[in-house]
C-alpha atoms as a printed R data frame, in Angstrom:
    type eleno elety resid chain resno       x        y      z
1   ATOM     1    CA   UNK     A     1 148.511 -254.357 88.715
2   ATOM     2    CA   UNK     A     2 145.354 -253.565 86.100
3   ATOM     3    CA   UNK     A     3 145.480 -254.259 82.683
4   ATOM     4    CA   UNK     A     4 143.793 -250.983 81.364
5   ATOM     5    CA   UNK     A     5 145.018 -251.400 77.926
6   ATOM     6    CA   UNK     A     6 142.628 -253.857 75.801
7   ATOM     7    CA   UNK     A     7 142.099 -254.201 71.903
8   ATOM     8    CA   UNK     A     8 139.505 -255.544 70.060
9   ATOM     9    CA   UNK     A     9 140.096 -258.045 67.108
10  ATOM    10    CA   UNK     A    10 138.124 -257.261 63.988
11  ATOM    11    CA   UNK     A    11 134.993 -258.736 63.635
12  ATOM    12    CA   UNK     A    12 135.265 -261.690 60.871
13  ATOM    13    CA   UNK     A    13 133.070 -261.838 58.054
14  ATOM    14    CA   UNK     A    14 130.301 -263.214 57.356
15  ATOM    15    CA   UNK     A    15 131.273 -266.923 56.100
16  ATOM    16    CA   UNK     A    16 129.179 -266.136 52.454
17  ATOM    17    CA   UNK     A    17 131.356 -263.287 52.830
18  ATOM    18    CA   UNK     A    18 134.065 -264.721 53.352
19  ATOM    19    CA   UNK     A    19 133.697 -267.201 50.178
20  ATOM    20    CA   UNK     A    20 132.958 -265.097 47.624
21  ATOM    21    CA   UNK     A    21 136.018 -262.841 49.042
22  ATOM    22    CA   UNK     A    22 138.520 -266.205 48.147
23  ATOM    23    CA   UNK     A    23 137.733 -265.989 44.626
24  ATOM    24    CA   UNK     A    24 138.869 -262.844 43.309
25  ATOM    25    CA   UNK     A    25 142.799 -263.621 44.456
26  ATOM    26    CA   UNK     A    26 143.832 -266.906 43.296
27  ATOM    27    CA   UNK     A    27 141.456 -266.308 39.929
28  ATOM    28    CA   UNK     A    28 143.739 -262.997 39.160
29  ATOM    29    CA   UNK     A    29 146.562 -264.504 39.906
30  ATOM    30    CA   UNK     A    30 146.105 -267.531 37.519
31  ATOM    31    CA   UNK     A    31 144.726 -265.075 34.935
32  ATOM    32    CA   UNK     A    32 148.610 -263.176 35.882
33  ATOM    33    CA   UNK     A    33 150.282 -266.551 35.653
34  ATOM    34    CA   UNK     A    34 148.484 -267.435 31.833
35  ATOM    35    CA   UNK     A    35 149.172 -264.148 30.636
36  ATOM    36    CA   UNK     A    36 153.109 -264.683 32.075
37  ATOM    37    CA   UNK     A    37 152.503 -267.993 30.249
38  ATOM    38    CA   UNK     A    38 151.219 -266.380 26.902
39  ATOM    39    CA   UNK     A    39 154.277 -263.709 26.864
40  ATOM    40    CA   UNK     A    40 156.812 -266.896 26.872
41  ATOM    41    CA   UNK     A    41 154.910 -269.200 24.630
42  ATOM    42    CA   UNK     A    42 152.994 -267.238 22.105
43  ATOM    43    CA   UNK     A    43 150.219 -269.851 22.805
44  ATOM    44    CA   UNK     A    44 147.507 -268.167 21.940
45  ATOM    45    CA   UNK     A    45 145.192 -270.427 24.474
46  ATOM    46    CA   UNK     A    46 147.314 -268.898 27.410
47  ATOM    47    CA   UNK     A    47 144.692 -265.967 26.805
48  ATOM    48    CA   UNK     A    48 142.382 -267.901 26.671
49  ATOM    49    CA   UNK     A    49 142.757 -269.474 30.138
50  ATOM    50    CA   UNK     A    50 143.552 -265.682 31.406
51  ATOM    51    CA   UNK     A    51 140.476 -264.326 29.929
52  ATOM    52    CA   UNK     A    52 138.221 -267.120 32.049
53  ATOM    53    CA   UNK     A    53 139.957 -266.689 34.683
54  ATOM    54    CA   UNK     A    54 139.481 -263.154 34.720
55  ATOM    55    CA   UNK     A    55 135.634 -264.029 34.196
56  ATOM    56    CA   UNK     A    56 135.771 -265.800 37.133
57  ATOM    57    CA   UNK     A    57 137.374 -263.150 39.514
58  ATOM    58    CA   UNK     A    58 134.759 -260.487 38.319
59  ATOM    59    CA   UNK     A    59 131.826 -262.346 39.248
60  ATOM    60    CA   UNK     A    60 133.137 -263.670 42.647
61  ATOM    61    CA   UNK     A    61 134.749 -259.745 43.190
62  ATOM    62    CA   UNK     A    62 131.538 -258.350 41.846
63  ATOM    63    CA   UNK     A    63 129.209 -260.100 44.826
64  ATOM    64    CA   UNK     A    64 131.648 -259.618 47.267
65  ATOM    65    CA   UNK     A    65 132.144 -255.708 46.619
66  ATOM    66    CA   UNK     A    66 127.817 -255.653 46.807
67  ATOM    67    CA   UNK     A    67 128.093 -257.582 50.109
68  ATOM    68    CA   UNK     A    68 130.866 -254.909 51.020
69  ATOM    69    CA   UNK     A    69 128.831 -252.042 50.284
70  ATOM    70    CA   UNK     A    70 125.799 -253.135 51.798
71  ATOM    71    CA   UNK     A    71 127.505 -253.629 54.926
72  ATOM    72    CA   UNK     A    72 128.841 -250.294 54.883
73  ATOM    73    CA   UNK     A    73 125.739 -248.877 54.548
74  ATOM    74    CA   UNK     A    74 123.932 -251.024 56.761
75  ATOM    75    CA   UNK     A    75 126.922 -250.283 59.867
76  ATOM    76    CA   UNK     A    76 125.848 -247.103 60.993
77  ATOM    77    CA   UNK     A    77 127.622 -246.143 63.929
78  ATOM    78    CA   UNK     A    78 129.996 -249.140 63.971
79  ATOM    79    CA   UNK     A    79 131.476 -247.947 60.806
80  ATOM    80    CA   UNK     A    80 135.160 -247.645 60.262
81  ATOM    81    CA   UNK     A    81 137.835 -246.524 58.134
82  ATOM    82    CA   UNK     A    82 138.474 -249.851 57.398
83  ATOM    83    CA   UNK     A    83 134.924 -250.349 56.024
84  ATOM    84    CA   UNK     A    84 135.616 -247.305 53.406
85  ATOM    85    CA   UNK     A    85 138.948 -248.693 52.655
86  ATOM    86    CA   UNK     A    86 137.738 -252.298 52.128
87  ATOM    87    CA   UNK     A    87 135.252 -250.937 49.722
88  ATOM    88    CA   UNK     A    88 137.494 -248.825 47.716
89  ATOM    89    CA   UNK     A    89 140.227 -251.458 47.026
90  ATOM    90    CA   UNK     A    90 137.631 -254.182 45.942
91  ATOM    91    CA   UNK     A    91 135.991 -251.537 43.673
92  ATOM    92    CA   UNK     A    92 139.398 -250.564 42.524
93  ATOM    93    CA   UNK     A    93 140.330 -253.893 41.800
94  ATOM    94    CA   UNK     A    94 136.793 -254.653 40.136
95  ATOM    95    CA   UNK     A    95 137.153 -251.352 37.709
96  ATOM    96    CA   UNK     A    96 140.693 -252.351 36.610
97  ATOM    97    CA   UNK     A    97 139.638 -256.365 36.455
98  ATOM    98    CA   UNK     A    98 136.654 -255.225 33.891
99  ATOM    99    CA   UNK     A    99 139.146 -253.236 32.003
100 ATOM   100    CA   UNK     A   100 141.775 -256.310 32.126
101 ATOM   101    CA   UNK     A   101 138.797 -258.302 30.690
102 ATOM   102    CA   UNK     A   102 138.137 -255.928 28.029
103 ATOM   103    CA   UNK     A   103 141.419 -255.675 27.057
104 ATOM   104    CA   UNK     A   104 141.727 -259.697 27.461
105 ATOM   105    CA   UNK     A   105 138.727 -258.987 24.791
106 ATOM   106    CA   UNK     A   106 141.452 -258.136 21.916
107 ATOM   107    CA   UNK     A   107 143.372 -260.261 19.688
108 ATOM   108    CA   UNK     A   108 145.677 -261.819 21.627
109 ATOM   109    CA   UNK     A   109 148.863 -260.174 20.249
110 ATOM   110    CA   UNK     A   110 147.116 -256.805 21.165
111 ATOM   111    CA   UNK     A   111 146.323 -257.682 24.598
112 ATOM   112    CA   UNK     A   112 150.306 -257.794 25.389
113 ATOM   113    CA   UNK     A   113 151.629 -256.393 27.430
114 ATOM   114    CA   UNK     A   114 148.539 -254.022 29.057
115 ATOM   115    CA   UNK     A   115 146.969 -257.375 29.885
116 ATOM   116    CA   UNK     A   116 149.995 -258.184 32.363
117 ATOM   117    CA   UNK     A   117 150.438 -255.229 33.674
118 ATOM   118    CA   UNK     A   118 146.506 -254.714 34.995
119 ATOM   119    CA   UNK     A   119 147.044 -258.491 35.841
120 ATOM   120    CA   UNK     A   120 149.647 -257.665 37.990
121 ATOM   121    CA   UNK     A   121 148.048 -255.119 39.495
122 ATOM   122    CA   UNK     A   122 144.724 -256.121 39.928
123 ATOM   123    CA   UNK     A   123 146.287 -259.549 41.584
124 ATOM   124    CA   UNK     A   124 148.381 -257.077 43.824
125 ATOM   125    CA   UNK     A   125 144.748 -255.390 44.523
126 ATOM   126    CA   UNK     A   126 142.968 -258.603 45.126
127 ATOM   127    CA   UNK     A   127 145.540 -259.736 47.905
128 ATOM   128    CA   UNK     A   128 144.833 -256.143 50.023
129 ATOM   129    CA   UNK     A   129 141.495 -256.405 49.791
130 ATOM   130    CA   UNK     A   130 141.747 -260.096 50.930
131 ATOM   131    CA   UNK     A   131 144.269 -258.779 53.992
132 ATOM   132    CA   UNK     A   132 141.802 -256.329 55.258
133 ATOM   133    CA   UNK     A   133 138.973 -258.348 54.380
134 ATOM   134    CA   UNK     A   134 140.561 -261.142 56.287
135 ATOM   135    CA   UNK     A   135 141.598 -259.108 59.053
136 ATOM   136    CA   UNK     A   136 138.136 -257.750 60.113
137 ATOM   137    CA   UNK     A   137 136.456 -254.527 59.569
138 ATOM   138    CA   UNK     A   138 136.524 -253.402 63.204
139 ATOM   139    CA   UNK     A   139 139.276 -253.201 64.966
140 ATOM   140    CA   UNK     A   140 141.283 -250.549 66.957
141 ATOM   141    CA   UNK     A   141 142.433 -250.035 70.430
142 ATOM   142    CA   UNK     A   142 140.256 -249.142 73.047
């Protein structure tokens, strides 16, 4: 009996790729953890930390979602839905992260509690993009 039935794994990223797509997640997620931090404590360095953090998560998202978009351009006819889809999430979760930051930008008493809900969202954002990311941008059956 013939095996007719193959898939194809994604193809992993590049490993620059790859690095500058691990910063992003565990940086919004300690910014979500300080800001969790702040709303228990009143410590007013919790935003602080958060606001860094969020820093952080920008600049690392910011490179990766270039390297993303490049590659989508550059794929021509091996260009996927996941490619699109990868794109839009880490631009989604760069747009809300800049708007966290701005709003990490505020007193600290004003920053609560917008500034943990876009944490918690943009973290939640940061871990799909990682999953697809991580999973490869071609993939299917064939």
């Amino acid at each position: 009996m013939v095996d007719t039935h193959r898939t194809t794994h994604g193809r992993a990223l590049h490993p620059l790729h790859a690095i500058l797509l691990a910063f992003p997640l565990p940086l919004f997620l300690g910014a979500l953890l300080s800001d969790w931090a702040y709303s228990t404590s009143y410590q007013v360095q919790w935003t602080n930390f958060a606001s860094w953090l969020i820093a952080g998560a920008l600049l690392g998202g910011g490179l990766a979602l270039l390297w993303a978009l490049i590659e989508w351009v550059i794929s021509g006819p091996a260009r996927t839905a996941r490619h699109a889809v990868y794109f839009l999430v880490l631009l989604a979760m760069w747009v809300l992260g800049f708007i966290n930051a701005l709003v990490h930008a505020k007193d600290a008493w004003a920053a609560m509690p917008a500034g943990l809900w876009l944490s918690a969202i943009v973290t939640v954002l940061a871990l799909v993009a990682s999953l697809v990311g991580y999973s490869g941008l071609r993939g299917g059956v064939k």
